[in-house]
C-alpha positions in Angstrom: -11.9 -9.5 -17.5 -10.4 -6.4 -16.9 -7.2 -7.0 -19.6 -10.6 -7.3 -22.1 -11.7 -3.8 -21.4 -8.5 -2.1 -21.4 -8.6 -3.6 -25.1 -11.7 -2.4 -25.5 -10.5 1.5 -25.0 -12.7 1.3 -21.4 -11.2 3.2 -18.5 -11.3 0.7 -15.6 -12.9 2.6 -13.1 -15.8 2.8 -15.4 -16.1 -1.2 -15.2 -19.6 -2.0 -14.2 -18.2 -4.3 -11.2 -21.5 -5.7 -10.3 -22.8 -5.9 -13.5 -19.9 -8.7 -14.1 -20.6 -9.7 -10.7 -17.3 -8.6 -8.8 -19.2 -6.4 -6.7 -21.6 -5.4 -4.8 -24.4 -3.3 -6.4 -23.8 0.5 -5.8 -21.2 2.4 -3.9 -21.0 3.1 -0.3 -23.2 5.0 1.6 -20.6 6.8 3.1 -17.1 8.0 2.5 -14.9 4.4 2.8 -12.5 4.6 5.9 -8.8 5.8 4.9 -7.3 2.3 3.5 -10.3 0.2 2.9 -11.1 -0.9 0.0 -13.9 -0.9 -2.2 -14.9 -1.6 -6.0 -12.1 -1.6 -8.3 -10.0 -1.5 -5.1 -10.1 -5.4 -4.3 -9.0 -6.1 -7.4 -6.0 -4.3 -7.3 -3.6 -6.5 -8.6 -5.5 -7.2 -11.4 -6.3 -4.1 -12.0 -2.6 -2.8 -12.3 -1.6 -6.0 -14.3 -4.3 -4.9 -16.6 -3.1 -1.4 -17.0 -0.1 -3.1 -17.5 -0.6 -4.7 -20.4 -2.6 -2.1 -22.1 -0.1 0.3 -21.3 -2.8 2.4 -19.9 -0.5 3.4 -16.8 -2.2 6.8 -17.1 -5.6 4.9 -15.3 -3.6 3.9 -12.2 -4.5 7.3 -10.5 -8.2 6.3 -11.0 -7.6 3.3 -8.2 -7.2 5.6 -5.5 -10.2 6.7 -4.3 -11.1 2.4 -4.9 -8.2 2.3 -2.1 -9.5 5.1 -0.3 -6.5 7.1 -1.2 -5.1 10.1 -3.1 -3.7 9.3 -6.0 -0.8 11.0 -4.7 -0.3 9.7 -1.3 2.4 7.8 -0.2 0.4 4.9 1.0 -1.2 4.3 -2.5 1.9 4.3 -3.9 3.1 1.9 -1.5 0.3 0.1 -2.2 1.0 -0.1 -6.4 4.4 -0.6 -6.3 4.3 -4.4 -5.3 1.9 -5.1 -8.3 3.5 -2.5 -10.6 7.3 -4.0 -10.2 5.2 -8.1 -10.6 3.8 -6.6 -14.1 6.8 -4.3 -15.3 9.8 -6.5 -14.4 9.1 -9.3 -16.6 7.4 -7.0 -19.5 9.9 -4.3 -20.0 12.6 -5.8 -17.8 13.0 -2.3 -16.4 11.5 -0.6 -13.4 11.7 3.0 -15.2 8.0 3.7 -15.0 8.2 3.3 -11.3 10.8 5.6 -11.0 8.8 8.1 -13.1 5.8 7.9 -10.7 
């Protein structure tokens, strides 16, 4: 689903998530607690794999707030870099972007 709208020239954050039914409707009430995650944010690794393929790496600072994160915070980087190294090593057989974040 989410490789489809990458395609599509979408920015994933802008995925209607409960309009495809991968979420509920809305976003919190409040502020989500450091580290949980919500929307976009439990799909992570599909999310990244996506961005992957696209080549839409650009996005991945969008996830954070999803992860209740900066995008430049050490524990959403720790967080991507699992997903990031799964997509990249097989793709590119380098781990040079990673090393550019």
């Amino acid at each position: 689903i989410f490789l489809a709208y990458g395609k599509a020239g979408c920015r994933l954050a802008e995925v209607p998530l409960a309009e495809i039914g991968l979420a509920p409707e809305g976003r919190p009430l409040e502020a989500p607690a450091k580290g949980s995650r919500w929307g976009l944010g439990r799909h992570l690794g599909a999310a990244v794999a996506a961005l992957c393929l696209t080549e839409e790496l650009g996005q991945l600072e969008d996830l954070a707030p999803c992860c209740g994160h900066r995008a430049d915070s050490p524990e959403f980087e720790e967080l991507l870099l699992v997903p990031l190294a799964g997509c990249l090593l097989p793709l590119r057989r380098t781990v040079e972007p990673l090393r550019d974040r």
